[in-house]
C-alpha positions as CSV (number, residue, x, y, z in Angstrom):
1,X,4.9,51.6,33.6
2,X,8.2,53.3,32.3
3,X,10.2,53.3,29.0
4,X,12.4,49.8,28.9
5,X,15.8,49.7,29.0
6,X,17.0,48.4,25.6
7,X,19.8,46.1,27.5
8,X,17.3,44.6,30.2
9,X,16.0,41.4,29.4
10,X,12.9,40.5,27.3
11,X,11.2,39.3,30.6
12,X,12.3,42.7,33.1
13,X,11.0,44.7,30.3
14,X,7.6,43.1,30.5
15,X,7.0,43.5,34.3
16,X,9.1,47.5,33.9
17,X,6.4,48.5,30.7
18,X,3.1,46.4,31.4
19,X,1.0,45.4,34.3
20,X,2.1,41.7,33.5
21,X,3.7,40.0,36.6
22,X,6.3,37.4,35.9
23,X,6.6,34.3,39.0
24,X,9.0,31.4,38.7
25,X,8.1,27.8,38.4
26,X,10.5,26.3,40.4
27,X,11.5,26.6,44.2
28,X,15.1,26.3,43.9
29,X,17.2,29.1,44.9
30,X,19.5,29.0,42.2
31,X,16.6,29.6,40.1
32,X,15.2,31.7,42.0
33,X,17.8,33.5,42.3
34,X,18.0,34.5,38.4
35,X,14.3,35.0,37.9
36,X,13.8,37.5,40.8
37,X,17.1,39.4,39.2
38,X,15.0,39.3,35.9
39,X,11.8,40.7,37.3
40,X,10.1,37.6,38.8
41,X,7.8,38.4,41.9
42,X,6.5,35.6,42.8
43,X,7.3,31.5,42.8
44,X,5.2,28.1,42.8
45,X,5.8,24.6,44.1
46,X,4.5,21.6,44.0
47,X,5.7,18.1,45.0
48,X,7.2,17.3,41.3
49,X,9.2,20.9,41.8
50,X,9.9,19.9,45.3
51,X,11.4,16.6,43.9
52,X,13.5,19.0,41.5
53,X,15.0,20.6,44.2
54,X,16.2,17.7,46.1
55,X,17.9,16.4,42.8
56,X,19.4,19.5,41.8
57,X,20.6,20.2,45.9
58,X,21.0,16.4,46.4
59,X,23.5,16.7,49.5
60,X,21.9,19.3,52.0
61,X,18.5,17.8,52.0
62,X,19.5,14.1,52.3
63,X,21.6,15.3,55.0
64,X,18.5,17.2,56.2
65,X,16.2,14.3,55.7
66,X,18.7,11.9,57.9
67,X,18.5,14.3,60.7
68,X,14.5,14.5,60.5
69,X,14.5,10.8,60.6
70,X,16.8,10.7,64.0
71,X,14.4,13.2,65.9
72,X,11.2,12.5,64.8
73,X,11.1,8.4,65.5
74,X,7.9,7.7,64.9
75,X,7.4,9.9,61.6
76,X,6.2,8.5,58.5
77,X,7.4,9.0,55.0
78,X,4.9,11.3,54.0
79,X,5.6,13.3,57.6
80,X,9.4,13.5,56.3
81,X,8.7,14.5,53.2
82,X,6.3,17.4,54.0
83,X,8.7,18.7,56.7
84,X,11.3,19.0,54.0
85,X,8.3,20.6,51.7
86,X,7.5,23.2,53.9
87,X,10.9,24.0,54.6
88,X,11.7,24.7,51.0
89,X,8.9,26.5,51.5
90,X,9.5,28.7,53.2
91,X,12.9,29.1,52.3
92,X,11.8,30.3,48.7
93,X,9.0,32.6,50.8
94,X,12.1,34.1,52.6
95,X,13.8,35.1,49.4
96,X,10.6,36.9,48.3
97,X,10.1,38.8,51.7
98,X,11.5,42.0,50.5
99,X,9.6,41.8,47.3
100,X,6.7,41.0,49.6
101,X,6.9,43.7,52.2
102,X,7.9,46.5,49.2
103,X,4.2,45.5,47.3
104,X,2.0,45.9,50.6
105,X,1.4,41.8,50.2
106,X,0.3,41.9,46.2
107,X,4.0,40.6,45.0
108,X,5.9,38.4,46.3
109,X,4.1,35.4,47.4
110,X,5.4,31.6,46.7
111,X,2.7,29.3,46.2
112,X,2.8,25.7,48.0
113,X,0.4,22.9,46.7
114,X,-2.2,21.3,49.9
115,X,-1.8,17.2,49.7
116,X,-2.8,16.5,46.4
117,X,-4.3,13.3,47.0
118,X,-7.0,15.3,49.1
119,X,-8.4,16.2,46.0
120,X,-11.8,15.4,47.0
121,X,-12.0,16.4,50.5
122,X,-13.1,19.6,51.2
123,X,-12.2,19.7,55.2
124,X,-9.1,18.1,54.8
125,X,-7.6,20.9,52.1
126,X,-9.3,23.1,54.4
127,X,-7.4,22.0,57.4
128,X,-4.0,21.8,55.4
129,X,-4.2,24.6,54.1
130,X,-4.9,26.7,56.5
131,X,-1.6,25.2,58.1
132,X,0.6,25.6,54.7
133,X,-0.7,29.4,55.0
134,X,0.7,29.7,58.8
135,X,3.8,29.1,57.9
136,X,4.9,32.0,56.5
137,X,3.5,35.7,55.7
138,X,3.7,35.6,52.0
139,X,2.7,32.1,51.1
140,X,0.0,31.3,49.0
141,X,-1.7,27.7,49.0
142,X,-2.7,26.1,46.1
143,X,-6.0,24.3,45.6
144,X,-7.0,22.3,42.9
145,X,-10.1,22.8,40.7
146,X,-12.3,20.1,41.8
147,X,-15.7,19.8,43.4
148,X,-14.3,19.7,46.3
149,X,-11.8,22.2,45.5
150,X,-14.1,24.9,44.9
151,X,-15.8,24.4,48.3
152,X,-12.5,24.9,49.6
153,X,-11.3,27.7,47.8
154,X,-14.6,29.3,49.1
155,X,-14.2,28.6,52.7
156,X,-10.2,29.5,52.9
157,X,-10.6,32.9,51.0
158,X,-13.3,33.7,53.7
159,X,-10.8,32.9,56.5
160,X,-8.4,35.0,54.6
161,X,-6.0,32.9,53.0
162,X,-4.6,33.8,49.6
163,X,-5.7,31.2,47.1
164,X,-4.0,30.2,43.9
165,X,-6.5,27.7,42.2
166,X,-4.4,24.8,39.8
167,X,-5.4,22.1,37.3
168,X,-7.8,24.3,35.9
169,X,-7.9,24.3,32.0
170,X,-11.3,25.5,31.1
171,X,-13.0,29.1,31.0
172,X,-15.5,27.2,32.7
173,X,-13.5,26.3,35.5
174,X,-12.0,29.7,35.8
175,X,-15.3,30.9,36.2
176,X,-16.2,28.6,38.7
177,X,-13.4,29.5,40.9
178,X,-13.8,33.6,40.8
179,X,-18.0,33.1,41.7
180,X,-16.2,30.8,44.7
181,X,-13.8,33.5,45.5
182,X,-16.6,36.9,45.3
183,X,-18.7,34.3,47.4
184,X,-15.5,34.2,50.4
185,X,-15.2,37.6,49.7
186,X,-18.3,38.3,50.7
187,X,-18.4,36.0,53.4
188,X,-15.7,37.9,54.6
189,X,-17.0,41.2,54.3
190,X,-20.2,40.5,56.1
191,X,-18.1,38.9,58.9
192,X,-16.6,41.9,59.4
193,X,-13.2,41.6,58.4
194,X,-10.6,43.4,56.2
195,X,-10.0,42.0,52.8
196,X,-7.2,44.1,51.5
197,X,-5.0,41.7,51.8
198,X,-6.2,39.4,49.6
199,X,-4.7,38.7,46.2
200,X,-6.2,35.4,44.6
201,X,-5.1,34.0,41.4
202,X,-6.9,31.4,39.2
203,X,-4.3,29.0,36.8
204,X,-4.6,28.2,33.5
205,X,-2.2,25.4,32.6
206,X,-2.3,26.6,29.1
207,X,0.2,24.3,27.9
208,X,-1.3,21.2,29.6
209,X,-4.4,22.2,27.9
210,X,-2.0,21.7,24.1
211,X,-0.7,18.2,25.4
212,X,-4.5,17.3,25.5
213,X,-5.9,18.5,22.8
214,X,-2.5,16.8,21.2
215,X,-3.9,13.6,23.0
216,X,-7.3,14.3,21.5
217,X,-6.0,14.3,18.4
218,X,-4.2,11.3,18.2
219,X,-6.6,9.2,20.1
220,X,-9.6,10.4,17.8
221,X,-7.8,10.6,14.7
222,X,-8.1,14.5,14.3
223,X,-6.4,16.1,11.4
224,X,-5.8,19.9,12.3
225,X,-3.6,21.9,10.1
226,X,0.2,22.3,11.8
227,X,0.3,24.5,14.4
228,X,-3.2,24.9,15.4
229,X,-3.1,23.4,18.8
230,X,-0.6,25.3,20.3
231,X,-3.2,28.3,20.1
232,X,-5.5,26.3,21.8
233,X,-4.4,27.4,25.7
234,X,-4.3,31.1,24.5
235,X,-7.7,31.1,23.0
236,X,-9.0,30.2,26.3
237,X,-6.8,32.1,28.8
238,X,-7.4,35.2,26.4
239,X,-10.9,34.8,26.5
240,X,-11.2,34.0,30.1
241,X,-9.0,37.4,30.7
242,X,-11.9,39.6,28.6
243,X,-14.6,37.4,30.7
244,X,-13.0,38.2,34.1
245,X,-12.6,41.9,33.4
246,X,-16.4,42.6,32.0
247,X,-17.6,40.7,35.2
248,X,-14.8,42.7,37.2
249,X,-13.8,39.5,39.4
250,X,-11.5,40.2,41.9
251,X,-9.0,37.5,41.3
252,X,-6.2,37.8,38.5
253,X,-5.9,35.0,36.1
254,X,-2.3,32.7,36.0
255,X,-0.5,31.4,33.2
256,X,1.7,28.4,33.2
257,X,2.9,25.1,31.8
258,X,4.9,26.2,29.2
259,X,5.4,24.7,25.7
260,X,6.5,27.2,23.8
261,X,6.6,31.1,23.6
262,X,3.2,31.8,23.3
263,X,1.8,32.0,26.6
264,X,4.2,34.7,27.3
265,X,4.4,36.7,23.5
266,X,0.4,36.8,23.1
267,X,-0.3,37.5,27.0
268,X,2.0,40.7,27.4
269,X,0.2,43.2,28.7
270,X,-2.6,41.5,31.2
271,X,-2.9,42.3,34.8
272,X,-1.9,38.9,35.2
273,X,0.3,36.2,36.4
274,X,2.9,34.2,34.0
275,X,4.7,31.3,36.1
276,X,7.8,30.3,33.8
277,X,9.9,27.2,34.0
278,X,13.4,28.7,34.3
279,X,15.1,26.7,31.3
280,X,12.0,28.6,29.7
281,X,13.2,32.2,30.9
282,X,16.1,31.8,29.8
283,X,15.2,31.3,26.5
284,X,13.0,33.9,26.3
285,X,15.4,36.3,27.9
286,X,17.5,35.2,24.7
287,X,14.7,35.7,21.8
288,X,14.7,38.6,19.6
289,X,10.5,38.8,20.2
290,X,9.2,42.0,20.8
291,X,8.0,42.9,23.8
292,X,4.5,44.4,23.7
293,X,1.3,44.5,24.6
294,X,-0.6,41.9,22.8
295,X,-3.5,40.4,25.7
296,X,-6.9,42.4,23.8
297,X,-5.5,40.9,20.0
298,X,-7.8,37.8,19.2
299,X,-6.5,34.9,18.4
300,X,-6.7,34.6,14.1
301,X,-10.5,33.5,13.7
302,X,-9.9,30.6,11.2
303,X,-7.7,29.2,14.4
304,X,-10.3,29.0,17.1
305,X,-13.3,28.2,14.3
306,X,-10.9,25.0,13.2
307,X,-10.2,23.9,16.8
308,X,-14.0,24.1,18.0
309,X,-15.5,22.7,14.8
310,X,-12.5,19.5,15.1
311,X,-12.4,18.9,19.0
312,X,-14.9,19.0,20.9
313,X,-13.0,18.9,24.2
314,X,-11.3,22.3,23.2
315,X,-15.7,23.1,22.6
316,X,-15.5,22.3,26.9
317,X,-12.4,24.5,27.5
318,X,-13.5,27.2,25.1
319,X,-17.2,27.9,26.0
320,X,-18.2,29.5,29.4
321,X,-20.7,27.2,29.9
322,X,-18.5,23.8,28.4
323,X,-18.7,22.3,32.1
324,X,-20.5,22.2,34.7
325,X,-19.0,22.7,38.2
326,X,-19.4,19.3,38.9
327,X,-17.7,18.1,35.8
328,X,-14.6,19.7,35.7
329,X,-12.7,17.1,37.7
330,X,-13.5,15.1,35.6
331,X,-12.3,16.6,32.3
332,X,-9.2,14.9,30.6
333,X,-6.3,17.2,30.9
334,X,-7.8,17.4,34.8
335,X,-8.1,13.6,35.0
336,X,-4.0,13.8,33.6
337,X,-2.9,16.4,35.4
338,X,-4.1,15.0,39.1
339,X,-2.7,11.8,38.3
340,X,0.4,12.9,37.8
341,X,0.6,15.7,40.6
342,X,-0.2,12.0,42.9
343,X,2.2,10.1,41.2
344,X,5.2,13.1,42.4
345,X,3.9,13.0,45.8
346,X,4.2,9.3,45.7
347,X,7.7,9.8,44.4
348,X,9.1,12.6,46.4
349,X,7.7,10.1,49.3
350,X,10.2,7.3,47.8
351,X,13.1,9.8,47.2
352,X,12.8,10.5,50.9
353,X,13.0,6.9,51.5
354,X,15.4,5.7,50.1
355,X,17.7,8.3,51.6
356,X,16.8,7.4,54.7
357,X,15.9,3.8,54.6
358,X,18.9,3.6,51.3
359,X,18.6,-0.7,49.8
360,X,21.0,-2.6,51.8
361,X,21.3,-4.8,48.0
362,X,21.7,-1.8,45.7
């Protein structure tokens, strides 16, 4: 790590002074674009970010979607909108390529989200995403953190696929997901193959964790004092970072889901991943923050003792034994989070639709 330039941007001089590794949240190439000029490595998708991209680049892909409906008759909705997935894709993948092929494989990787309706079928994510991973070099699927999840994250790291696990909000689930990762590992090892190319990551949606201990709150009638849940992400992700390097797991931890400036400002300085929203980069790349290290400071005591005392769903995310494998599916901000991952696949299924089937009444 090297002195920062005192005219680059808050977020280049976080990946040029600290082994933190900034990704985008978005597939656009716009975006894309600006984030990899301010030190970005990486990118994710999903179908909700999909759906982003073919409202921001309206024309192209409906024109692309028309001709996908001409020369493949008997394709389905879903078909068409996963052919249009994958190719933004791979698209974004090709943008990282040089990144890629300059970090021997570690950077520049674009993650892609398996069907997330298969949420509890191990084969199935198995079989997608062992196709998502085919399609280009540096892509990296995404799996989500159920009980079938974990199964899969297992099997696919021992066929050598990178994983990135999502909907994950718990230490407990972040646990869960490196003991199924050192188990594919191994797997891998013993079956004689090479494993150096291998660079898993585990998500915590830090943010989505504040919207439900906000929830909490409100449902339950919790009085915290102002500002306390907003910590409540950090506290985990920084404990889950101290947890994963005493028990030296081999896959780096992920932050995302933004809210506000915190899981950037207190994570500095992690060998980790921070996925950004790019209306959040640039607002950071505006603020007057200091950039420095602040991963190993604990978040203030009378913080975390007020959440666990008051909630005991933060208790869950907070503890390393909270959940049990088999429970963390079933945990609210999971329960949330799946819906509404279904819900943009169900949508970026009708967007497709009606550009290609448009209402003869409308």
């Amino acid at each position: 790590m090297g002195t920062p330039d005192a005219r680059a941007s808050p977020l280049l001089q976080t990946v040029a002074t600290t082994p933190t590794e900034i990704w985008n949240d978005s597939c656009a190439v716009g975006e894309l674009e600006y984030a990899i000029a301010n030190g970005a490595t990486g990118a994710t998708s999903n179908p909700s970010l999909v759906l982003d991209v073919l409202r921001q680049e309206a024309e192209p892909w409906a024109r692309r979607a028309r001709e996908l409906y001409a020369a493949l008759p008997t394709a389905t909705e879903a078909d068409l909108a996963w052919c249009i997935a994958e190719e933004i894709a791979v698209r974004g993948a090709k943008l990282l390529a040089p990144i890629f092929e300059r970090g021997a494989g570690r950077q520049g990787r674009l993650s892609v989200q398996v069907n997330p309706v298969l949420y509890r079928d191990a084969p199935a994510m198995i079989e997608h995403a062992a196709h998502l991973a085919g399609l280009a070099p540096n892509l990296q699927v995404k799996l989500p953190v159920t009980t079938a999840g974990l199964v899969a994250i297992e099997e696919v790291t021992a066929r050598g696929i990178n994983v990135n696990a999502t909907v994950n909000f718990t230490l407990a689930g972040a646990i869960a997901v490196a003991e199924a990762v050192e188990r594919g590992l191994a797997r891998r090892a013993a079956d004689g193959h090479d494993a150096s190319a291998l660079h898993p990551v585990c998500t915590l949606m830090v943010g989505r964790l504040e919207d439900w201990m906000t929830v909490v709150c409100a449902r339950d009638a919790i009085d915290l004092a102002p500002g306390r849940s907003e910590w409540a992400g950090v506290a985990v992700f920084k404990r889950a970072y101290a947890v994963y390097r005493s028990r030296r797991y081999r896959t780096r931890l992920l932050g995302g889901a933004f809210r506000n400036h915190l899981p950037w400002s207190q994570l500095i300085g992690g060998d980790i991943v921070l996925t950004i929203p790019p209306a959040w980069q640039r607002q950071l790349n505006a603020s007057t923050i200091e950039v420095r290290s602040r991963i190993d400071e604990p978040v203030d005591e009378a913080i975390v003792s007020e959440l666990l005392d008051a909630i005991p769903d933060f208790r869950r995310a907070y503890e390393p034994d909270g959940l049990a494998p088999d429970e963390l599916e079933g945990y609210g901000a999971a329960v949330r989070t799946l819906r509404q991952f279904i819900a943009a696949y169900h949508d970026l299924q009708a967007h497709v639709r009606d550009v290609v089937l448009p209402d003869p009444d409308a």
